[in-house]
C-alpha positions in Angstrom: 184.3 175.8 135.8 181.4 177.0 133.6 178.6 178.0 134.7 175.2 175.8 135.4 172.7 176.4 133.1 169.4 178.2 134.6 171.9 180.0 137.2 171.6 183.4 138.9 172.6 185.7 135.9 174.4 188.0 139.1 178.3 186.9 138.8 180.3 188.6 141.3 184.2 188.5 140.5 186.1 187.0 143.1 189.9 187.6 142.3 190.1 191.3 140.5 193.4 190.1 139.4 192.0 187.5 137.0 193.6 187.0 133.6 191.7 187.9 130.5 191.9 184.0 129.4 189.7 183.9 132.3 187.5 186.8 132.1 186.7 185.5 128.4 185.9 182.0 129.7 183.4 183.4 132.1 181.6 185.9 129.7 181.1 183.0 127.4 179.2 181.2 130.5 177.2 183.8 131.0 176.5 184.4 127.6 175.2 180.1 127.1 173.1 180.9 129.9 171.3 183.7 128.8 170.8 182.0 125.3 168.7 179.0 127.6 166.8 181.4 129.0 165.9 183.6 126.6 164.1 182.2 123.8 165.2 183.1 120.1 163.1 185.7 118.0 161.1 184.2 115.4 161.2 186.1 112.2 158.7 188.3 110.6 157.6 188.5 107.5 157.7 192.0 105.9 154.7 194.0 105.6 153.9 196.5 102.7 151.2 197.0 99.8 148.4 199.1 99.9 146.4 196.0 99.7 147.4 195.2 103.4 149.7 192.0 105.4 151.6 190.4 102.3 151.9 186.9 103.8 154.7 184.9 102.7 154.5 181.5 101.2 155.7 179.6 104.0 153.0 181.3 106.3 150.3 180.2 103.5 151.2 176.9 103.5 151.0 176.9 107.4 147.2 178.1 107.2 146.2 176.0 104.4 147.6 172.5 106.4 145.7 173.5 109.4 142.5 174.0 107.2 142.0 177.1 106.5 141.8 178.2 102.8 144.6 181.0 101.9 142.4 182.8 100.2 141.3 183.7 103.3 143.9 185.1 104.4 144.3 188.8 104.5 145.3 191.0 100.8 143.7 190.8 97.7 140.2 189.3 97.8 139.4 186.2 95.6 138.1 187.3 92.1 133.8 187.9 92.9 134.4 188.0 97.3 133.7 191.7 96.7 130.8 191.8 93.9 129.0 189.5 95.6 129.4 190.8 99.3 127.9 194.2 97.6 125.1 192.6 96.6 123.9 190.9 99.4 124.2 194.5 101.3 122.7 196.8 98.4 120.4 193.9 96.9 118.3 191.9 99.8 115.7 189.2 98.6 112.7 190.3 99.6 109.5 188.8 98.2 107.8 191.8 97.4 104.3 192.6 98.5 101.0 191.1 97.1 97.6 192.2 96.3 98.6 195.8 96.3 96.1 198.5 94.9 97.0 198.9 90.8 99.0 195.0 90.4 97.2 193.7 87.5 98.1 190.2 86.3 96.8 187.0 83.7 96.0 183.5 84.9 94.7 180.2 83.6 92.3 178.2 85.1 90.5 174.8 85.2 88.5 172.5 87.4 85.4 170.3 87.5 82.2 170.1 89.1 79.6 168.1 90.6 75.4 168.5 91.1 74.5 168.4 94.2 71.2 166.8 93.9 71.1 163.0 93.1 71.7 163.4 89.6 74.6 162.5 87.7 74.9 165.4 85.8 79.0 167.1 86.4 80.3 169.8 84.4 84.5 170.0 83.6 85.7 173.3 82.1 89.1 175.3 81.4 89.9 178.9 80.6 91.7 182.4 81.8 91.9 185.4 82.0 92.7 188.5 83.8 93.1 190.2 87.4 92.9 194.2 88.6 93.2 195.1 92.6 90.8 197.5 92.7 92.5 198.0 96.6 94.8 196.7 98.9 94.1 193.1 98.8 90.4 193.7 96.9 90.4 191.8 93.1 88.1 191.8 90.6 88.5 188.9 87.9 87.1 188.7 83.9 87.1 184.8 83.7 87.0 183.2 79.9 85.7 179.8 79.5 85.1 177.0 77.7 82.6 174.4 79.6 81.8 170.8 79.1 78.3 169.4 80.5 77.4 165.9 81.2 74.0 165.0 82.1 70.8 163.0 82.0 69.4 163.4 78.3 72.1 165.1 75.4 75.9 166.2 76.4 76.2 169.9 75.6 79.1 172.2 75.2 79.3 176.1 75.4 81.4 179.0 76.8 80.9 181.2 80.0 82.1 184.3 81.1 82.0 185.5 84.8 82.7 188.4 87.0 84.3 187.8 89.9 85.0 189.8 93.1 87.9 188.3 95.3 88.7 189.3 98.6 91.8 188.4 99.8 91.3 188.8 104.2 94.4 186.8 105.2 97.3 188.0 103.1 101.1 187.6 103.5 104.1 187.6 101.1 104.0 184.3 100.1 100.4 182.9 100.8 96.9 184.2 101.2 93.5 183.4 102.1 90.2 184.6 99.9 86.8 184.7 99.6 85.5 185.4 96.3 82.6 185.7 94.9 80.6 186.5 91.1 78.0 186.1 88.4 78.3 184.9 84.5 76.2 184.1 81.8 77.0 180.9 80.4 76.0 179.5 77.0 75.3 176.2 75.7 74.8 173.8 72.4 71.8 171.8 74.7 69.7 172.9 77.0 71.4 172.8 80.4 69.9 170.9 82.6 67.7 169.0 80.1 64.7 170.8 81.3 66.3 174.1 81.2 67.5 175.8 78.8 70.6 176.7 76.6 71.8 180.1 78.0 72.0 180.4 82.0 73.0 183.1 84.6 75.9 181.7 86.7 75.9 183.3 90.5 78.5 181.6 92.7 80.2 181.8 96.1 83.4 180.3 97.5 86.6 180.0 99.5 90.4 179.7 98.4 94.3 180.4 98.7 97.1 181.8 97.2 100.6 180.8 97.0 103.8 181.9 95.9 106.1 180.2 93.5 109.7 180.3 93.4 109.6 181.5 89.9 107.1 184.2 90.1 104.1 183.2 89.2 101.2 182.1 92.2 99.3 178.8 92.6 95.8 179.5 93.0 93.2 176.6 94.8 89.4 177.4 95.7 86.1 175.6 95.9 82.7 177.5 95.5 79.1 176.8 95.0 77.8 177.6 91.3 73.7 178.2 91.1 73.0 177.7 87.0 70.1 178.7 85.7 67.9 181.1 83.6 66.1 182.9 86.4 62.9 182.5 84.9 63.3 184.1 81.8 62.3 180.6 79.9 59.3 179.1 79.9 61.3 175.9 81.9 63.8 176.8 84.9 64.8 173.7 86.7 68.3 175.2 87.6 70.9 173.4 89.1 73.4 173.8 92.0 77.1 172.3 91.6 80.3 172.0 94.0 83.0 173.3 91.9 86.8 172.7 92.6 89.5 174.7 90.6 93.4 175.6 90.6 95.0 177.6 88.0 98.4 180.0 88.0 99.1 183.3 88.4 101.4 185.8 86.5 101.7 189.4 87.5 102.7 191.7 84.7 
């Protein structure tokens, strides 16, 4: 009788005088019950190349179905894995450093302002220029401008130029924080204000930010508060004293 499957793998032969029809029958139990038991090697692909594990199709196909891309899989990397794995070591993106002693750069500017008295007069103007760190986070600007006037009595229109010292106290790599601060001489087709006269010193004082583009170039928003007038060097000096609010961009070079 052949053997149960999952028996004792012992066998102990009772008649030594069995016949080798027998013998055969019972080797070939034995055999079917080691094959249950045992389970049957699963083949392997070949390995080889320089390149590492060369993964057969089927094995490929087996990744791919259970969602993972085969180009993941180990050997040759895709066309650009490499390149661009080197560059994000070698080649970090860091925003470099701003305001540092020696960056120069070129901006344009514009704003508008308003008298504070209880005139109407406002002023609007547009212009540019250029910026030197004398230190770390210390600027000095030469501002270029051409200025607009509206007021009680004749419009005028003129040019002004102004030094200005900017300090910035609050710096990071993408924003800062300034105080700045300047005189000009501004000059005029009419007398500015009307009982002034048509050329005028230009001290002002004010707050403002800094703030980094993705392209490069930095946005830059302030306020201050602009004295005009001719410090008594004309016979008439009313003066005047306007809010001012600007923005303008940046470009380091």
């Amino acid at each position: 009788m052949p053997l149960p499957v999952n028996t004792a793998r012992t066998v102990r032969l009772e008649n030594p005088d069995m016949n080798p029809g027998t013998l055969l029958a019972l080797l070939q139990a034995i055999l079917l019950s080691l094959s249950v038991v045992v389970p049957t090697p699963v083949a392997v692909p070949e390995t080889s190349t320089e390149a590492g594990i060369d993964w057969s199709d089927d094995i490929r196909t087996f990744f791919s179905a259970a969602g993972s891309p085969a180009s993941l899989l180990p050997g040759e990397p895709p066309d650009g894995m490499e390149t661009a794995a080197r560059t994000i070591i070698m080649e970090p993106t860091v925003r470099p450093l701003f305001g540092t002693r020696g960056d120069r750069s070129w901006f344009i500017t514009g704003g508008m302002g308003k008298a504070v008295d209880d005139t109407d007069d406002r002023m609007g103007f547009i212009g540019g220029g250029t910026t030197r760190f004398l230190d770390d986070n210390l600027s000095i600007d030469f501002e270029y401008s051409l200025v607009d006037y509206r007021q009680e009595g004749p419009d005028a229109f003129g040019g002004s130029f102004n030094l200005i010292w900017r300090w910035h106290f609050h710096a990071r790599r993408s924003w800062t924080i300034y105080a700045d601060g300047g005189v000009g001489l501004a000059l005029s087709s009419e007398d500015v204000p009307q009982q002034g006269s048509s050329w005028n010193f230009t001290p002002q004082i004010g707050l403002g930010c800094s703030l980094a583009l993705a392209d490069g170039p930095r946005l830059r928003l302030g306020c201050r508060l602009q004295h005009l007038s001719n410090a008594d060097t004309y016979h008439e000096n009313t003066g005047r004293e306007s809010l001012v609010f600007y923005g303008g961009l940046v470009f380091p070079f």
